[in-house]
N, C-alpha and C positions, 0 to 999 in steps of 0.2 A: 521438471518444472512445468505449471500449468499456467499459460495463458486467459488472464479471464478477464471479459469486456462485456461493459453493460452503456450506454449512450458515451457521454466523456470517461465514464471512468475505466481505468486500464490496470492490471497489477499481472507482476509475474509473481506464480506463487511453488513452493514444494508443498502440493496436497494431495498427487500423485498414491492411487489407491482407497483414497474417499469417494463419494456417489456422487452424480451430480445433485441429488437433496444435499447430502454435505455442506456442499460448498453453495446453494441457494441460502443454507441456513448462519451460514459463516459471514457474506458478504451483503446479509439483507441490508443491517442497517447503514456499515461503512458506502454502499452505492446507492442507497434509496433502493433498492431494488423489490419490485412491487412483484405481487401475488401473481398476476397476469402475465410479467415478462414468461418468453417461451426459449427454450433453454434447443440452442441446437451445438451439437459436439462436431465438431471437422463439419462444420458447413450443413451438416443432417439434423435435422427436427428432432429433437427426443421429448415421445408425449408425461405430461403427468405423472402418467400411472410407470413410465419406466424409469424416472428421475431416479428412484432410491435403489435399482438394479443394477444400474450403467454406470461403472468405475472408471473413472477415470485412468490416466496413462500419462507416463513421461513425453514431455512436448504434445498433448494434446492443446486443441484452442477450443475453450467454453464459451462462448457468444449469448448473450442475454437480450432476447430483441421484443417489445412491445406488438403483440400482433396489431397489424392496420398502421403501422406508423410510415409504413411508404406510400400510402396512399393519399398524403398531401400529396407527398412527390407528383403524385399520378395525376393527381386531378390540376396542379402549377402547370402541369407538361399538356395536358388535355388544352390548358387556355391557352399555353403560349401557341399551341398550332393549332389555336380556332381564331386565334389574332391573326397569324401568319397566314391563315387560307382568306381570310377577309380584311387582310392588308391595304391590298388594290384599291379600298372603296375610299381609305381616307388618306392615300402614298403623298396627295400634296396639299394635306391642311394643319400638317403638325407642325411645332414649334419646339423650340428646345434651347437647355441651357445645363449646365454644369456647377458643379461648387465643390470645393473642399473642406473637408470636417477640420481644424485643427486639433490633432490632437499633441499632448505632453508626455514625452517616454521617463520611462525612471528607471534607477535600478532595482533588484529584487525587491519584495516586500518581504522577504524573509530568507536567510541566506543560513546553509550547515555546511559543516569543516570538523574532519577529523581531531580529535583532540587529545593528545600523546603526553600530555603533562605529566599524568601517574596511568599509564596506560595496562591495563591488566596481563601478567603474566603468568604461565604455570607450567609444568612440567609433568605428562604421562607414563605410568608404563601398563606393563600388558597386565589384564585383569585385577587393578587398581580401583577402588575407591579414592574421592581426594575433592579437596577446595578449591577454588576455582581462585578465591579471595574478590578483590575490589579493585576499582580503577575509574578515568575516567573513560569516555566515549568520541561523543561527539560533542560540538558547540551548536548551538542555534542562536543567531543573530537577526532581532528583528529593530535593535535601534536606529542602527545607520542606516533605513527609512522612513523610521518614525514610523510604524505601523502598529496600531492599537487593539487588533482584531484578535478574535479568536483564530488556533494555530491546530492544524490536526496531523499530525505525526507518526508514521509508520516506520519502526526497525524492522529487518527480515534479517534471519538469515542465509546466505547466497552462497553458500558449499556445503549445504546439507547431503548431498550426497557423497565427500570426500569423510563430511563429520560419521557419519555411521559406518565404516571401515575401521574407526578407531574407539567411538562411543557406543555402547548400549543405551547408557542412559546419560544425558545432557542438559543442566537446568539452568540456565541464565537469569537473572532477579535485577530489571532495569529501574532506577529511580532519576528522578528531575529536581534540580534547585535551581532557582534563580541565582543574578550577578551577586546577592549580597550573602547566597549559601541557603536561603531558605526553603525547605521542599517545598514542592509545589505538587499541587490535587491534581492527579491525573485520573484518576476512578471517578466526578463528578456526582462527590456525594457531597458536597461544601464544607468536608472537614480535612485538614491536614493532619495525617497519623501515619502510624505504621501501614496501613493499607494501601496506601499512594505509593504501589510500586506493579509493574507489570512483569510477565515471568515468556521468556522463552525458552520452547524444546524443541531436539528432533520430530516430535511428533507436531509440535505447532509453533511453525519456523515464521510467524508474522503475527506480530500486534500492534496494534491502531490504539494510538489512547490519543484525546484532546487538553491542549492546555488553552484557559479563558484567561483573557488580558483583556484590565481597564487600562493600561497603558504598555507602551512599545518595552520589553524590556532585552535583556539576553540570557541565556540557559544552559547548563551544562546535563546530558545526559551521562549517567554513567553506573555501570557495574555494581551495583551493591554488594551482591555477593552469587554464588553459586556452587555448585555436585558435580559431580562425574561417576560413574562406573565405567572404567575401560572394557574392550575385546580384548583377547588372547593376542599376544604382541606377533601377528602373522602375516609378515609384509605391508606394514604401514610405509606408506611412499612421505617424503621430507616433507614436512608442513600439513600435513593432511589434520591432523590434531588443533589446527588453529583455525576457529570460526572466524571468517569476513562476515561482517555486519554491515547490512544496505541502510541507510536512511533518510527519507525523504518527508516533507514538509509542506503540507496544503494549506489555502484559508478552509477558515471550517465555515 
């Protein structure tokens, strides 16, 4: 798993063996991630021209940093100790006071919970093709605080390296409906169709898709359908055959 960090944004990912072009090119638009950010691997600068050379590795950490952005830093810190050396001159002509901001705490604005109602099940053996079938997922609840906003939405998968001991090939096919069953557009093309569905693999174990709301509603994600090709049945350890699915939920 890769660690990758660009200002607030943070994601663990399985892309372990892509470049760091790769994954500049994967994570442009989900972080803002601009042309200029400078891309350094375990704390080391990687220029440019070696982005598309340098592969990545399990637990490596990719850091995405703006060149010159500590250099507010530098120059806040330049004033604070040009006030502090010419302190003396004005130690007894200041005044002072205090206040507190009120602020209002709430709960989440969007809250997700596993969801086992018809939860997807299936059965492997060794060198197997097979259905994955259908099920549901998760829940996402943005009623119970009324929140009205646009929702942006990341499943991964989180034991892709247990899943490739037992899969060669693994195709997961996500779709979203609202509380009344209606699908909902997650490809943000303004039509609702067959399209409005998102696809995870071992090979690309994380997708980001946005749902837009005029108002707060609630969601079910879940299992459409999906494939498999198994490995040769060669020491597969209990459970390694069943994907854990992460999912989390930002304002967009």
């Amino acid at each position: 798993m890769i660690e990758i960090k660009y200002k607030s944004n943070f994601e663990v990912s399985d892309i372990d063996g892509q470049s760091i072009a790769d994954a500049r090119e994967q994570y442009k638009n989900s972080f803002n991630l601009t042309g200029k950010a400078i891309a350094y691997l375990n704390g080391k600068k990687v220029t440019a021209a070696d982005e598309a050379a340098t592969i990545l590795k399990d637990k490596d950490t990719l850091l995405f940093k703006v060149a010159g952005s500590h250099r507010v830093a530098y120059l806040v810190g330049a004033l604070v100790l040009a006030l502090a050396i010419s302190g003396g001159v004005f130690a007894y002509g200041f005044t002072n006071a205090s206040v507190t901001i009120g602020v209002t705490t709430h709960s989440n604005f969007a809250d997700v919970s596993a969801n086992a109602t018809s939860a997807p099940h299936w059965s492997v053996r060794g060198l197997e093709k097979g259905s994955t079938g259908g099920g549901t997922l998760f829940d996402l609840n943005t009623t119970a605080s009324g929140y009205p906003g646009d929702l942006s939405v990341t499943v991964m998968m989180a034991n892709t390296n247990q899943l490739v001991s037992v899969y060669r090939n693994l195709t997961l096919i996500l779709s979203v409906k609202d509380s009344a069953g209606n699908p909902v557009d997650i490809n943000n093309d303004g039509l609702v169709n067959a399209s409005d569905v998102t696809v995870l693999t071992l090979e690309n174990g994380t997708v980001t898709f946005s749902i837009n709301q005029t108002a707060a509603k609630n969601y079910t994600i879940s299992l459409s359908s999906g494939s498999y090709i198994c490995n040769p049945a060669n020491g597969w350890t209990s459970g390694a055959g069943a994907p854990q699915l992460y999912c989390e939920v930002a304002q967009r």
